[in-house]
Rosetta silent file (secondary structure, phi, psi, omega in degrees, C-alpha in Angstrom):
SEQUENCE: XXXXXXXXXXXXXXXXXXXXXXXXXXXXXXXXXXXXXXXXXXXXXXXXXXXXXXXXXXXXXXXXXXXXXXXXXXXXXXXXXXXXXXXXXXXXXXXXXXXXXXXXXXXXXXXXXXXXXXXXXXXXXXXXXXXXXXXXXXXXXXXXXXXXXXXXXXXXXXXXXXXXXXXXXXXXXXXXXXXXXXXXXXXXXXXXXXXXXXXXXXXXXXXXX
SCORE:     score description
SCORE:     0.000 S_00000001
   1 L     0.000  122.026 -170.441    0.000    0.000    0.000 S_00000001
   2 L  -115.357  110.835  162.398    1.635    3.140   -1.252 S_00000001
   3 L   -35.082  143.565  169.246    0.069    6.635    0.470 S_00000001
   4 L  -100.421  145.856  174.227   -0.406    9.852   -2.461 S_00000001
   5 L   -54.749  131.339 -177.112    1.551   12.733   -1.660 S_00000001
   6 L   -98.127  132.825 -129.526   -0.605   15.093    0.988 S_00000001
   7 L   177.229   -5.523  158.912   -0.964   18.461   -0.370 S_00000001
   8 L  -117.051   70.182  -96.435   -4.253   19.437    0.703 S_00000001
   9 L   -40.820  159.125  174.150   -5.561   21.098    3.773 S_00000001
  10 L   -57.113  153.513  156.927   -6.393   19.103    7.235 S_00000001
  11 L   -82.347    4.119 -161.639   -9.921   18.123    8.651 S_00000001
  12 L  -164.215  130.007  175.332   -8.717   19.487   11.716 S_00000001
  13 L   -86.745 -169.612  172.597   -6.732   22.032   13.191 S_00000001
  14 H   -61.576  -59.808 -168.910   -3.429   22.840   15.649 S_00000001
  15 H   -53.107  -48.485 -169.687   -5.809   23.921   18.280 S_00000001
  16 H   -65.586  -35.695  177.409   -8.282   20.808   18.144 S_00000001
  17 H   -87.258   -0.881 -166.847   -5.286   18.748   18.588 S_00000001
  18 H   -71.563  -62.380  173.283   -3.389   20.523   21.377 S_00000001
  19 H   -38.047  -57.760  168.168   -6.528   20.216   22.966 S_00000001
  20 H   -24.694 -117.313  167.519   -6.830   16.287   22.216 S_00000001
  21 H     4.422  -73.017 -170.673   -3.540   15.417   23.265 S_00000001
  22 H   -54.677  -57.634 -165.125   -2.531   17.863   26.139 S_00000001
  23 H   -62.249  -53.363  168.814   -5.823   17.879   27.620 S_00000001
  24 H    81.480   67.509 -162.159   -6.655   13.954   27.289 S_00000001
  25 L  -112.740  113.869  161.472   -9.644   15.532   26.397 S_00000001
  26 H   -30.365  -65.974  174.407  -12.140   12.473   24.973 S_00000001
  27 H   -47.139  -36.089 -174.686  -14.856   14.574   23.926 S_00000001
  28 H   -58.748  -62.257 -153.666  -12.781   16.082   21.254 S_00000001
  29 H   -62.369   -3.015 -176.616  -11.637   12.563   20.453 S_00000001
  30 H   -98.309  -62.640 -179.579  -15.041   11.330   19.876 S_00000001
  31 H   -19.033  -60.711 -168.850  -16.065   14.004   17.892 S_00000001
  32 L   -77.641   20.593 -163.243  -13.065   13.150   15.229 S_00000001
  33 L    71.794   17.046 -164.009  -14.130    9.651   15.326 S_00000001
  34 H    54.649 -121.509 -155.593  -11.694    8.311   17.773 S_00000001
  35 H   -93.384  -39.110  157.738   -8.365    6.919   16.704 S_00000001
  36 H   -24.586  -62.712  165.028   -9.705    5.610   13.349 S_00000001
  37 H   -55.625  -51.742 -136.199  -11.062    9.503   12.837 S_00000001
  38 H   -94.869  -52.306 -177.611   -8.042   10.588   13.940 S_00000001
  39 H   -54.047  -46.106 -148.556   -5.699    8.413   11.261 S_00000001
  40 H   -54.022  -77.010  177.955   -8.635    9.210    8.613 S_00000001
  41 H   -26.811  -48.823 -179.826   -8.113   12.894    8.876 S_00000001
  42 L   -75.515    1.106 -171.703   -4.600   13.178    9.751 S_00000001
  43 L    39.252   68.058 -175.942   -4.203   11.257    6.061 S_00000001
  44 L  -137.333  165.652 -163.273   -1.959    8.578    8.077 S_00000001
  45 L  -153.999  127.379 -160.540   -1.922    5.044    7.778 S_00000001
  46 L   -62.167  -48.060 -174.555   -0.909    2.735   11.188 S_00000001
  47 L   -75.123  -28.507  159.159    0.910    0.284    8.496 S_00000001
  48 L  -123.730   20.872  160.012    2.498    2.512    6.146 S_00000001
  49 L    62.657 -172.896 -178.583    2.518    5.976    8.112 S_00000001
  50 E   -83.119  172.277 -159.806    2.606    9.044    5.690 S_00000001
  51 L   -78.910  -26.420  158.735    3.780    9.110    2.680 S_00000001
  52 L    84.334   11.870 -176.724    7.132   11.292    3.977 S_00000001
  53 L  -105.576  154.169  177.597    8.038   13.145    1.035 S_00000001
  54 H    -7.180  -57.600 -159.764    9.696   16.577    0.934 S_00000001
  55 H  -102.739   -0.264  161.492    6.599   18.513    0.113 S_00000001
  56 H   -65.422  -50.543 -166.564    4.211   16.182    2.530 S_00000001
  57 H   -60.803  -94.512  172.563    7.092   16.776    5.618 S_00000001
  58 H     6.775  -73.264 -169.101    6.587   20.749    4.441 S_00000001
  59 H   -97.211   13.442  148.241    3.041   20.878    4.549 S_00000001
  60 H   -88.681  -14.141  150.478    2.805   19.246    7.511 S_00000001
  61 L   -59.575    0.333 -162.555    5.017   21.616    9.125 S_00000001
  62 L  -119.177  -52.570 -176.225    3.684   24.413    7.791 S_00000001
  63 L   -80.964  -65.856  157.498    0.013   23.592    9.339 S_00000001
  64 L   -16.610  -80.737  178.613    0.837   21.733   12.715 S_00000001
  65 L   118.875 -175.500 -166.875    4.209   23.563   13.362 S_00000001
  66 L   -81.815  165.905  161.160    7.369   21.502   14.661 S_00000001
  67 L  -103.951  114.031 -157.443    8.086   19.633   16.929 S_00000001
  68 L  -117.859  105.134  159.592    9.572   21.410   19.584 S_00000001
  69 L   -73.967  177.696  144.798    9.980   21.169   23.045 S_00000001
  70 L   -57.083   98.312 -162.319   10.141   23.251   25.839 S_00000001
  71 L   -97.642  166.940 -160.862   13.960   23.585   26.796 S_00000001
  72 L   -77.270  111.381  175.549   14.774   23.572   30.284 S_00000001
  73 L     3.440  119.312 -159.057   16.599   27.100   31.582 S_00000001
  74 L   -82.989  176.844  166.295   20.417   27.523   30.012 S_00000001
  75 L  -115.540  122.442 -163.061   22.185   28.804   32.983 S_00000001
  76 L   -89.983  172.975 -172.748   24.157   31.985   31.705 S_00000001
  77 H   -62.362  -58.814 -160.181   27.827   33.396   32.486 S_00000001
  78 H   -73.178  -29.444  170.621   25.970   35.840   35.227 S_00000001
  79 H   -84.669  -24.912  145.274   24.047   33.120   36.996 S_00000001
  80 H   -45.460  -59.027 -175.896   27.186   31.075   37.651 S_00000001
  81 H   -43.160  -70.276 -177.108   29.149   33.687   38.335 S_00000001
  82 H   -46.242  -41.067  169.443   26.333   34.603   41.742 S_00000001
  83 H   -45.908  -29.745  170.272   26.315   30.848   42.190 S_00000001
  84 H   -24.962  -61.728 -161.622   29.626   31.348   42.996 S_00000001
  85 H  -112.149    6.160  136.330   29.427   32.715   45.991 S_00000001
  86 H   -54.041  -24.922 -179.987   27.139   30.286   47.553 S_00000001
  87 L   -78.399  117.199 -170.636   29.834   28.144   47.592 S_00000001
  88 H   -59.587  -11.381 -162.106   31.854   28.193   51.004 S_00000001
  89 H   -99.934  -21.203  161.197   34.824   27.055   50.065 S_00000001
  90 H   -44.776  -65.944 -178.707   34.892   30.193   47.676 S_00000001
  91 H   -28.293  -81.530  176.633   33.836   32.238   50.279 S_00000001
  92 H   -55.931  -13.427  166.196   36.368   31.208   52.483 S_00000001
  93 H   -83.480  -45.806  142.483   39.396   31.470   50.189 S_00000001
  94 H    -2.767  -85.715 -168.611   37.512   34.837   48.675 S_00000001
  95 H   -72.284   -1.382  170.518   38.245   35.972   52.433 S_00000001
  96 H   -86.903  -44.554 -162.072   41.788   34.382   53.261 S_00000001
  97 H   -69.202  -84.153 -172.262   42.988   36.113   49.841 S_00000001
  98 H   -47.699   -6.505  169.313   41.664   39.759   51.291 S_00000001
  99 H  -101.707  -26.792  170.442   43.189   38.930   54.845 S_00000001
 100 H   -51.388  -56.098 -162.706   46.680   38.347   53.175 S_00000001
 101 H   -57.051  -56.001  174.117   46.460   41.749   51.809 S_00000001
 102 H   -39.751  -57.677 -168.776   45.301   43.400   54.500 S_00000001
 103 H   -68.875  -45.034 -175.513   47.675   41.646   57.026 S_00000001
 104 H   -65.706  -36.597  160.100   50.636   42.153   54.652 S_00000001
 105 H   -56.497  -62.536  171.917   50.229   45.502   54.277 S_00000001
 106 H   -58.466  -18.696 -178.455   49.967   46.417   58.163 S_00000001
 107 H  -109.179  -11.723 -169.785   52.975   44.338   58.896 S_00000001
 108 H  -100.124  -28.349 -151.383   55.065   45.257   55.504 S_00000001
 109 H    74.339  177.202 -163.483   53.556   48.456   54.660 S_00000001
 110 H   -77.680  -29.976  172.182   51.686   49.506   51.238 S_00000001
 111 H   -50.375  -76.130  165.105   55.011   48.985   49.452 S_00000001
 112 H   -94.264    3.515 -144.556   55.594   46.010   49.678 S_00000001
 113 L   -94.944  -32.633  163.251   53.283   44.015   51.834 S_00000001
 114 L   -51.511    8.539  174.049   50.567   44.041   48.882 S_00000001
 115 H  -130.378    0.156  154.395   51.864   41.788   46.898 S_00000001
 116 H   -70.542   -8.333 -161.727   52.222   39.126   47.894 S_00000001
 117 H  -106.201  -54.356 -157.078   48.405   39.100   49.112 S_00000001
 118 H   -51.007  -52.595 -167.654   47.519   40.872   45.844 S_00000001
 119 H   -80.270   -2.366  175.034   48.868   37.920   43.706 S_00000001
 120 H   -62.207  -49.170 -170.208   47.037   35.234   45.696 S_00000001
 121 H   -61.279  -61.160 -159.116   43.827   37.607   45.308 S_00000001
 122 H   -60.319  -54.830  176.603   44.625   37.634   41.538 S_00000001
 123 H   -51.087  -54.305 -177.203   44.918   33.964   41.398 S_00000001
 124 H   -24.058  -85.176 -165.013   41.534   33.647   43.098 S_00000001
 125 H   -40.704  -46.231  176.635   39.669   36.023   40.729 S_00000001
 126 H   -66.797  -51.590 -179.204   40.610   34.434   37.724 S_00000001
 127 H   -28.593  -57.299 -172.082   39.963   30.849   38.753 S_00000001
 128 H   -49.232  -45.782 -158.497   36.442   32.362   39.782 S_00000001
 129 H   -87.930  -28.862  154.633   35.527   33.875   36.643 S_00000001
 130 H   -53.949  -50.964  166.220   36.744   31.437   34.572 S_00000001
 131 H   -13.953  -69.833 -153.041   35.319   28.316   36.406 S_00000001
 132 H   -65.514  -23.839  179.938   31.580   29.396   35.352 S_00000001
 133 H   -74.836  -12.874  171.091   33.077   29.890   31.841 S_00000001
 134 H   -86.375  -29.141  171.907   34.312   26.349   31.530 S_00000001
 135 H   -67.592  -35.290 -170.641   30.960   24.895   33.149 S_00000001
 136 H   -66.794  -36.408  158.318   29.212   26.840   30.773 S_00000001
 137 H   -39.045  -85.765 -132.116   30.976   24.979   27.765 S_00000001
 138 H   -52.413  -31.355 -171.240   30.750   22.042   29.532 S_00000001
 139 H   -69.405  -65.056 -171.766   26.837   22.286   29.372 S_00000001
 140 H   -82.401  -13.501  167.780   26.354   23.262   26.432 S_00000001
 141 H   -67.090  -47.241  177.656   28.243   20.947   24.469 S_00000001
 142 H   -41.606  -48.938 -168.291   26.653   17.728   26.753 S_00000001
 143 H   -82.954  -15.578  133.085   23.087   19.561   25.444 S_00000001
 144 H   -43.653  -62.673  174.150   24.182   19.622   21.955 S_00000001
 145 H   -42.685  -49.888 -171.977   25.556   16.359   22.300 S_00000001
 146 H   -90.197  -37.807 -163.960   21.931   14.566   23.458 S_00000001
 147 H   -73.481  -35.485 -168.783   19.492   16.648   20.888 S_00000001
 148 H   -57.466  -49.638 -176.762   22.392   15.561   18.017 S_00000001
 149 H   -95.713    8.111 -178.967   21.664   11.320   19.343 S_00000001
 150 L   -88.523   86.780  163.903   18.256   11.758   20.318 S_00000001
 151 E  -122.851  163.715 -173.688   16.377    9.627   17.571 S_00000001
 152 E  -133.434  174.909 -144.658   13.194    7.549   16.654 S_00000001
 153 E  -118.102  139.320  174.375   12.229    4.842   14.566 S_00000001
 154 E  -158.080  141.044 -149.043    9.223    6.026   12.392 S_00000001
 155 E   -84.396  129.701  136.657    7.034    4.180    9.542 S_00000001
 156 E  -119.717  122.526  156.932    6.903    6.473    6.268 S_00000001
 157 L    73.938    2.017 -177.214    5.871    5.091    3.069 S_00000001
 158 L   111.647  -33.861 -170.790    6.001    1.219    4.201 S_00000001
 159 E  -113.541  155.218 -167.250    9.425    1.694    5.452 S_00000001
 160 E  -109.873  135.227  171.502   10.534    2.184    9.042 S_00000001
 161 E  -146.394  149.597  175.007   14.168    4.986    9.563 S_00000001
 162 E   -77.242  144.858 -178.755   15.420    6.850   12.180 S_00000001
 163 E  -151.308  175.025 -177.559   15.034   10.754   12.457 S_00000001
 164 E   -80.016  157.882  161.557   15.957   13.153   14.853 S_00000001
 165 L   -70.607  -15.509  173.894   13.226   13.594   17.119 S_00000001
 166 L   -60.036  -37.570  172.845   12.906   17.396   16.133 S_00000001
 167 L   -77.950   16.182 -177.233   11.708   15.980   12.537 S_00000001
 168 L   -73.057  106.283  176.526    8.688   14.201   13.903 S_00000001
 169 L   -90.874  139.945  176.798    5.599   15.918   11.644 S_00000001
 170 L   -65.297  150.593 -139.498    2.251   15.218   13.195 S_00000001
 171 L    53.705  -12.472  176.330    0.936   11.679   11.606 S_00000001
 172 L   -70.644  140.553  178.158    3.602    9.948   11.781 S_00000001
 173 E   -78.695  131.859 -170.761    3.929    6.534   13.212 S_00000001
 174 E  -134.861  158.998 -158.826    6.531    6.053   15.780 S_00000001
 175 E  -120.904  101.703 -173.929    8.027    2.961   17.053 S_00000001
 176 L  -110.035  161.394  176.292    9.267    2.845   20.980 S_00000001
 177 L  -129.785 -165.758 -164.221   10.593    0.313   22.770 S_00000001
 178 L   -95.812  151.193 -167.269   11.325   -0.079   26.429 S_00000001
 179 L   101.142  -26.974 -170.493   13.648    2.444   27.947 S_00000001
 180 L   -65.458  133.937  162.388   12.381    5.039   25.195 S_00000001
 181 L   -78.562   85.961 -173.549   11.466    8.445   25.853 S_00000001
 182 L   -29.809   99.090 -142.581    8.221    9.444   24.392 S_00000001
 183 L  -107.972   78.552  147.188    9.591   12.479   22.046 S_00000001
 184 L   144.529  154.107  175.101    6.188   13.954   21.409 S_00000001
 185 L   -38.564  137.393 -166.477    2.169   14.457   22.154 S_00000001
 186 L  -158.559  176.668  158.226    0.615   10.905   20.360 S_00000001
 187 L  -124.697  143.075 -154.833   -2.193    8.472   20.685 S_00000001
 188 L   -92.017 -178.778 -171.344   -1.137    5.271   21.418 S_00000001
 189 L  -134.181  -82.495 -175.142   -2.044    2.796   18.259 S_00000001
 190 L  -101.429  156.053   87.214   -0.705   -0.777   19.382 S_00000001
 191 L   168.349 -144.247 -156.386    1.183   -2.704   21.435 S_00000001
 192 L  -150.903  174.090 -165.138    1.371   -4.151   25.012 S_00000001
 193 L     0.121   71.174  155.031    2.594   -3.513   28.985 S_00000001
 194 L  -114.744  153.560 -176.301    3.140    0.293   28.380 S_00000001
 195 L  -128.641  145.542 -176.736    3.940    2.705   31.061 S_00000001
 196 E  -127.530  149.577  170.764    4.360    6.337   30.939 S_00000001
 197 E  -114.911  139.556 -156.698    5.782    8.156   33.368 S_00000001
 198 E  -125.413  -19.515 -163.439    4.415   12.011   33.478 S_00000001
 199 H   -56.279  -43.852 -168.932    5.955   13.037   36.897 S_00000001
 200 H   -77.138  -12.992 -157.099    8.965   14.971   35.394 S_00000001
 201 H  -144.630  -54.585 -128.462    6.481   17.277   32.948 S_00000001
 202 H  -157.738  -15.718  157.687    3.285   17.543   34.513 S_00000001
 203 L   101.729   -2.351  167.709    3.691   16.053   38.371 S_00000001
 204 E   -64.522  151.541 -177.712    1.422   12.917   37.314 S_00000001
 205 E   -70.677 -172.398  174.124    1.718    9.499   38.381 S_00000001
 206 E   -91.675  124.621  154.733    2.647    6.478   35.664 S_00000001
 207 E   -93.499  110.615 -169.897   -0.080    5.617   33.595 S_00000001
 208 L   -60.430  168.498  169.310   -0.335    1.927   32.532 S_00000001
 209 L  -177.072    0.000    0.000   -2.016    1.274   29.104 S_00000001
């Protein structure tokens, strides 16, 4: 069974499905004819998914939108930095560096007794400011790093391939296994002993199905 390229508007909009989906709202879902209504409309097909070509991906992107999450708060240069100086052991070096100075002055005088305290102080400050800039790397490459391997297995055209999870177009059939993260709003289709866990997004318990 080979799907025709889709090219003509939806039975249904973004909103009606937000609603579906987010909401777990039934009534909707009855309306559209349940899951059947739901393929019929969505021009999708549970055995050979959408048809997956260039200008199909396109216009489902173009009516739906992307698939995007929400991502969870970068931490910037300036919130490290203040993070800083929660840290005690900062603190306390922060204030051993600034008693050297002090003391070194008063027992040395301003010529010389600063500088030895000064270059301690000096040492400090850079470690500090750099530190957040090296975490900050460190972050964002790891979060590069996971969106770049985060893929699913998904039926177009008869054949099942891997995509990024970002490329997921609403109809498409996706294929999880255990351990998987669900990487977008769905209806379930098929299969057997699944559990979702919701706790991390929405504060719900695991739902069995």
């Amino acid at each position: 069974m080979e799907l025709q390229p889709n090219s003509g508007s939806f039975s249904v909009d973004k909103a009606r499905l937000a609603a579906l989906v987010k909401n777990k709202n039934h009534g909707i879902l009855g309306e559209l004819g349940g899951v059947e209504g739901i393929i019929s409309v969505l021009r999708t097909n549970p055995v050979v998914g959408i048809h997956g070509s260039p200008q199909d991906l396109q216009h489902r992107r173009k009516t739906f939108g992307a698939n995007t999450f929400r991502r969870a708060r970068v931490h910037w240069f300036v919130d490290l930095l203040v993070s800083g100086f929660t840290d005690i052991s900062n603190v306390v070096v922060l204030a051993l560096s600034m008693y050297v100075v002090v003391s070194g002055i008063m027992i040395n005088g301003w010529e010389t007794g600063w500088k030895e305290g000064t270059y301690a102080f000096i040492i400090f400050l850079v470690f500090f400011i750099f530190s957040p800039i090296f975490e900050l790397g460190i972050e964002t490459y790891f979060r590069k790093a996971i969106e770049v391997c985060r893929l699913v297995i998904v039926l177009r055209n008869g054949l099942m391939q891997q995509i990024l999870y970002k490329k997921l177009v609403v109809g498409d059939v996706v294929y999880l296994k255990k351990g998987d993260k669900v990487p977008a709003d769905g209806l379930f289709l098929d299969g057997h002993s699944l559990e979702l866990d919701e706790s991390k997004i929405t504060g719900d318990v695991t739902f069995s199905y």
